[in-house]
N, C-alpha and C positions, 0 to 999 in steps of 0.2 A: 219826415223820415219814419215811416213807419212799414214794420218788417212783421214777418211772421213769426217772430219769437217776442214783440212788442207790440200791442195795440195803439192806438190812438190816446184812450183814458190816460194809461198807465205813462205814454208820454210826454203829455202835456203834463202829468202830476209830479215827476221826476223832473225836465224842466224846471218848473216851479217851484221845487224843494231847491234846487241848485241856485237859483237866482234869489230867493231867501238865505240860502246859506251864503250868498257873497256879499248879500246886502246885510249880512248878522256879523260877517268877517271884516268888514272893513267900516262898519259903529265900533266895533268892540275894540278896533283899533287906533281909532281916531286917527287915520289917514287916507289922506287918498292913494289910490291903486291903480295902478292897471290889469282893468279888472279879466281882461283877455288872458292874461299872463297869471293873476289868481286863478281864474277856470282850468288855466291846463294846468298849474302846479299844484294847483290841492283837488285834485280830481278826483284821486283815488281814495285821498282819506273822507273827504264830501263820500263817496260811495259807501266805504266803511262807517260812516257814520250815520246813513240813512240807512243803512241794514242795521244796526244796532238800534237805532229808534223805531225798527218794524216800520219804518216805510215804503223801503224794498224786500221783496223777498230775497232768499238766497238764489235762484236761479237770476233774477236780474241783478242783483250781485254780480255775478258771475259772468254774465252778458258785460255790463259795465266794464270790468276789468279785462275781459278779453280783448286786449290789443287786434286782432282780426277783425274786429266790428270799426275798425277807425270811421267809417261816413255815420255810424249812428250818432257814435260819441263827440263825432263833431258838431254835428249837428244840433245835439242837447246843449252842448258849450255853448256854440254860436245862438240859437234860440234863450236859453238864459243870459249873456252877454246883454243879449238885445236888450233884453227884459229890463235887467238893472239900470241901464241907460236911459230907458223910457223912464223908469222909474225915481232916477235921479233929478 
């Protein structure tokens, strides 16, 4: 899913941070998850927290949380979902 306000690079690396950030969220908890269910419930603050560590800029910020973008955002969920599963 790649649009004209996101390139390819930018999201396979954002992808990537989110499937790290689940696979960081559920060691730190020592539990298992369903990890579907962590992607849409900590979405937002995953976002806010990869713009606080200058991973994202503020305009993809801002993409990110725009609920009007639902096929990108799902898309990054369901691609990192993958990810963690493969990686599990």
């Amino acid at each position: 899913m790649i649009t004209q306000k996101m390139n390819r690079a930018r999201f396979l690396m954002i992808t990537e941070a989110l499937t790290d950030y689940l696979e960081h969220y559920c060691e730190e908890e020592h539990e298992p998850f369903d990890v579907s269910y962590l992607a849409n419930d900590h979405f937002d603050e995953f976002v806010n927290w990869a713009y606080d560590d200058l991973i994202i800029s503020a305009g993809e910020r801002d993409l990110l949380l725009n609920r009007l973008e639902r096929k990108l955002i799902k898309t990054i969920k369901m691609k990192a979902v993958r990810g963690y599963l493969m990686s599990a």
